[in-house]
N, C-alpha and C positions, 0 to 999 in steps of 0.2 A: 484545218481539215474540212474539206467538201460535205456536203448533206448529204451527198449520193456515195459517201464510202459506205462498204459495205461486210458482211462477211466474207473471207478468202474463202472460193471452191473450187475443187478441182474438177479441168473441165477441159474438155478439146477447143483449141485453137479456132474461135469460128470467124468465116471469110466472107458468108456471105447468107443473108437472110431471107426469108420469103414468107409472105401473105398467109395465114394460115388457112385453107378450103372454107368456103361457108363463110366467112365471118373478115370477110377483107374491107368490109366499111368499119373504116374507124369511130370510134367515141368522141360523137361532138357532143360535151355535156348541155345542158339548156337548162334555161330560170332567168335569162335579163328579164325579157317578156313578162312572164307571169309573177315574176316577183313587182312589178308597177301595182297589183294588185295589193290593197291592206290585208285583203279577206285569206290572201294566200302567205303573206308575211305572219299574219296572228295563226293560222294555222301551225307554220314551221315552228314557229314560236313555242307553240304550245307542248307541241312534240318533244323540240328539242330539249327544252325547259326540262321537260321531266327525266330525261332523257340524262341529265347532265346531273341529276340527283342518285344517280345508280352507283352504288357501293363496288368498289373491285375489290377481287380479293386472289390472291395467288393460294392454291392447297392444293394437298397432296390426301390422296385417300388409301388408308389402309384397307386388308383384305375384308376387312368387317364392313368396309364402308366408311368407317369415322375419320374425321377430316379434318387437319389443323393447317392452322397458315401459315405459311412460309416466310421471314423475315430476311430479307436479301434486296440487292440493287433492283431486281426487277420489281420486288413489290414497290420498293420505295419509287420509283420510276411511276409504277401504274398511279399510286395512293397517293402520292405526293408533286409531282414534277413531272409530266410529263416529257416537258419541253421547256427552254428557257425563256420562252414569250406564255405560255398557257398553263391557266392552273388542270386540274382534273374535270371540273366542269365545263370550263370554255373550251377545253379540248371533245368532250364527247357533245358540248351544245354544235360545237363544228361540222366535227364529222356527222352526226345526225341530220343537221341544216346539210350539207352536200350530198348525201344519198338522198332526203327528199328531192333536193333539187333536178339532179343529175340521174336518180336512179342507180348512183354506182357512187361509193366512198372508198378511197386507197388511202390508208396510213402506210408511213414507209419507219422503218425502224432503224436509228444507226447505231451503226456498234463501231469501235474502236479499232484503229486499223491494228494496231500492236497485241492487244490481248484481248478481242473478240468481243468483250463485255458489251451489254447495251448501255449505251447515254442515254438517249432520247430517243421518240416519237413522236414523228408530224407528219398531221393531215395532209392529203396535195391538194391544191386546186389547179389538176391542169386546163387548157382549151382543149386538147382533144388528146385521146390516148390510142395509139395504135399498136393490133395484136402481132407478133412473128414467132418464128419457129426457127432453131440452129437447125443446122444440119444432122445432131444428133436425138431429135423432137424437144429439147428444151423449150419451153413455151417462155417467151421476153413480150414486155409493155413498153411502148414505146412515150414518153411522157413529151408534152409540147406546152409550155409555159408562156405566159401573156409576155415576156421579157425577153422572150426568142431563143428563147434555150430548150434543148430537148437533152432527155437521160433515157438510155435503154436499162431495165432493170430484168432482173429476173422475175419469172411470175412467185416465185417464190419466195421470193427477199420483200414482196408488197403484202398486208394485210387487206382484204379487199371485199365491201362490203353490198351487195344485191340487195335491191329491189324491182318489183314485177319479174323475177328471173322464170324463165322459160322459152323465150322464143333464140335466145342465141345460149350458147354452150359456157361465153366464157363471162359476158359483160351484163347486167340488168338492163332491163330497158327493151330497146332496139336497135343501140347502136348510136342514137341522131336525135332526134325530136320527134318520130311516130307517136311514141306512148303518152304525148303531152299535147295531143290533135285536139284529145278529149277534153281535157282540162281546159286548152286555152280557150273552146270551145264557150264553155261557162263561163271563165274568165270577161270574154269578151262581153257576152249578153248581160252580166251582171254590171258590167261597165258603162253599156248603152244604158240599162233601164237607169243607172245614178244618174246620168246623164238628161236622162228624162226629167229626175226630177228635181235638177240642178236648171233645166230649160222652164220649166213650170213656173222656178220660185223668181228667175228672173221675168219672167211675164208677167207676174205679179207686179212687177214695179213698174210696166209700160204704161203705154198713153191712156189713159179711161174714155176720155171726152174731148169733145173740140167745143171752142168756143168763137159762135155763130154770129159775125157785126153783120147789119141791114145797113145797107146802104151803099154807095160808090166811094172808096175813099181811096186815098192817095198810099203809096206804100209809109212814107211819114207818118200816116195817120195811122196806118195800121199798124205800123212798130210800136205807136204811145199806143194803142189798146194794149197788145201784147202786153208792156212794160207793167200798163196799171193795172191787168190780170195778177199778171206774176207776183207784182206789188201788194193782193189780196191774198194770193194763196199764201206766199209767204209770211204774211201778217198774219192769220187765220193758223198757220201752221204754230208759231210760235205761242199767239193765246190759246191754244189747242182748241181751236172753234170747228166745227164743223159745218160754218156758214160760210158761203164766201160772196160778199154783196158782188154784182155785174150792171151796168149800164143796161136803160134800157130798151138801146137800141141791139143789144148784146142777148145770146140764149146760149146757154148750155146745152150742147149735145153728148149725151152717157156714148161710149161704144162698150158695147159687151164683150167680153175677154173672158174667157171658160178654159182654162187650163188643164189637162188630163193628168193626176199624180197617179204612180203606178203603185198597188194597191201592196200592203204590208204579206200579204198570200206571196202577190208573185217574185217579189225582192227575195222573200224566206224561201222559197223554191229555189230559186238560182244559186243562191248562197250554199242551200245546203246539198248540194252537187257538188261545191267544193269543197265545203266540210268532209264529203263520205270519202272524197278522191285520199283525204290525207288522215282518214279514220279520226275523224275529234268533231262530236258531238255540239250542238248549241251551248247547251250549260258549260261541259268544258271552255269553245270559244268564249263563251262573256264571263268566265271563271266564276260561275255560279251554280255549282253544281253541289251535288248531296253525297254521302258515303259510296250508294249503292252505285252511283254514275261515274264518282270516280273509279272505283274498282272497274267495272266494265271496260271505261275507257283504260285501264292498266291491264287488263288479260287479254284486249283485243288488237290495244296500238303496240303499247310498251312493252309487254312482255317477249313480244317475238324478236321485237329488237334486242333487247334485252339477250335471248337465245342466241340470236345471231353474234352477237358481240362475243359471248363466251366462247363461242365455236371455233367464229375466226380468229380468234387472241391468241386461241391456246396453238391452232395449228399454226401459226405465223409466228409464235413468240418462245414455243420450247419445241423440243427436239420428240422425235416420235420415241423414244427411250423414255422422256421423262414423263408421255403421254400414256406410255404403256405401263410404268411405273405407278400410276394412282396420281400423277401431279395435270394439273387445269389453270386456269383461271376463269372464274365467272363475275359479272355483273351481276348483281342483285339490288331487290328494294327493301327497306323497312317498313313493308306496308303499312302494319298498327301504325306511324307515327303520322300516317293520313286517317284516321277511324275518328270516331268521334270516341267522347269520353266516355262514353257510357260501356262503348266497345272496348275500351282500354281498359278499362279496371275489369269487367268479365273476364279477359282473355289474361289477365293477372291471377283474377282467382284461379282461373282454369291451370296456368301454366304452371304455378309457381306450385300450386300441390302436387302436380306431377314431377315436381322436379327439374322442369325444364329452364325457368328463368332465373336466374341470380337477383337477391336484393337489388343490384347496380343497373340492371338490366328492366328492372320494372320500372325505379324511380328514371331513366332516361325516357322511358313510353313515356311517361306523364312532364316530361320537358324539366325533371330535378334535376339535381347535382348529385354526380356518386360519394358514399359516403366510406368511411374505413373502413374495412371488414363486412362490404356490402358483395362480393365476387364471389359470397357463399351460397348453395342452392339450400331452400328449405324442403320440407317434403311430408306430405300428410302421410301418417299409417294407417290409416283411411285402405289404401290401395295395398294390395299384397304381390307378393311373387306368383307369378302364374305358375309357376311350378312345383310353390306350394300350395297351391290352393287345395286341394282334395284336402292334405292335411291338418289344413283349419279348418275345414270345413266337418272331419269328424272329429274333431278335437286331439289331435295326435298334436300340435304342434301349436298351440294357442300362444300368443303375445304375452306377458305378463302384465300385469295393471297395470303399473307404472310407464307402460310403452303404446299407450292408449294416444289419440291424438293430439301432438303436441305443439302442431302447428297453426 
């Protein structure tokens, strides 16, 4: 079976396609270029990385709200396998690395020609993707692979994921390489000035001095100075002398060589032009950061991907019935398990007296092993029913000693 099999829909016979208005330049993705960059690789990095740490979960919500998981091929697909080359991580470190890149990420989802079910999910990397239109407004992507094959798909059988979206209707970006003027823009300067000080350090090792014979001599003669120079410095090199005797007919001439390095300001400037383009921080880059920075960097970079990810899964991967029904899928993080300890054991005390975290679920915050009979919630009587509160409060309805705190 083909990767591009898909679900059967029924659909008119179409003959012939057309450009769709506005938007007839196709998706040439881009990143050879600025991926030559480290500064742009450890950024994707960075992103991706975290990116690829995000929990899925398939649920379904009651009218209350309350939400339990769903246990079925698609979860097992998301949470476990996406695909028979990728775990769940190197599939979303992927797709996250190609919308940095490209500004636009498409997973394509197969399902089973005989009974519709999903198998898998994979990333594409096309070379350039083009938009069209049937004759009945079906919107189709036209897909063009490095290996010469092209697949029309429906827009709607692709999962498809924006960045910078605003100036075109259907793709992030601009289509081409506009949105990435800026960047390589930086890219570039930050390359020259390495370069700079890559020129500096080898002018460090150039000529210093010449050395001055008096006199008329033969080219003979002047090759045996050379030789018994060389003969000294070499010699002087090796006893690590800083002297080097000369003939004295011979003088040393210094030449002064002043190398300009370019200054830790301005390198930190360029750099972090490309930092801001892909929201990650210094400390994030040199993975040296604190509680507070990492969180920032996760509600400013992560978490919208994050958004995005739940948005397009759920509309590309169930039916608008089971989206109306209370069923989703989201991406999520365990944030406590990035907090420091101090934060972990607060957020234990805090939770567990309210009821909210299970024995099994506090010892996993602190990196334990669940224990038997740990999946039970504890709960201080500390805290009352808000609806009884008047009630105890004039004494109609007191606790009895025995029911005093017992956690």
């Amino acid at each position: 079976m083909g990767l591009f099999t898909r679900k059967k829909k029924t659909q008119i016979p179409i003959d012939e396609f057309k450009i769709i208005n506005g938007i007839s330049i196709p998706l040439v993705p881009f990143g050879t270029n600025i991926l030559k960059s480290d500064v742009v690789k450890i950024c994707i990095d960075r992103v991706a990385s975290q990116c690829g740490k995000l929990k899925i979960s398939y649920i379904k919500k009651n009218e209350l709200g309350e939400q339990k998981e769903k246990n079925n091929d698609l979860s097992f697909i998301l949470k476990h396998r996406p695909n028979e080359f990728m775990t769940p991580y190197q599939f979303l470190y992927k797709v996250i690395t190609l919308l940095l890149l490209n500004d636009n990420s498409f997973i394509y989802p197969l399902y089973d020609k005989y009974t519709y079910s999903l198998k898998a999910i994979y990333p594409l990397n096309p070379i350039m993707v083009e938009p069209s239109i049937d004759e009945i407004g079906g919107l189709f992507l036209k897909f063009y692979f490095e290996d010469g094959t092209s697949y029309m798909l429906p827009y709607e059988n692709v999962i498809h994921l924006k960045r910078f979206y605003g100036k075109n209707d259907i793709f992030g970006g601009s289509n081409a390489t506009g949105e990435h003027d800026a960047i390589l823009k930086s890219v570039k300067i930050n390359d020259a000035l390495l370069q700079g000080v890559e020129g500096a350090v080898h002018s460090s090792f150039q000529i210093k001095g010449i050395v001055k014979i008096s006199g008329m001599l033969k080219e003979a003669d002047k090759q045996k100075q050379i030789d018994e120079f060389n003969r000294a410095l070499a010699k002087a090199s090796k006893t690590e002398s800083a002297i080097i005797p000369v003939d004295s007919k011979a003088d040393y001439v210094p030449l002064t060589s002043d190398p300009k390095l370019v200054d830790a300001e301005t390198l930190k400037f360029t750099q972090g032009k490309i930092l801001d383009y892909y929201g990650v921080s210094f400390e994030i880059f040199s993975n040296n950061y604190n509680e507070n920075q990492f969180n920032a960097f996760y509600e400013s970079t992560i978490e919208p991907l994050a958004i995005q990810l739940s948005e397009a899964f759920s509309i590309g991967l169930l039916t608008e019935n089971q989206i109306k029904n209370g069923e989703e899928i989201i991406f999520f993080s365990e944030r406590l398990q990035y907090a420091s300890w101090s934060t972990k054991v607060g957020a234990i005390e805090k939770l567990m007296g309210l009821g909210i975290m299970t024995l099994n679920e506090s010892r996993g915050l602190l990196g334990l092993d669940p224990v038997e009979g740990g999946n039970k919630r504890l709960q201080s009587l500390n805290y009352v029913d808000a609806d009884k509160a008047n009630k105890y409060q004039v004494g109609e309805d007191k606790p009895r000693e025995e029911e005093k705190d017992e956690w």
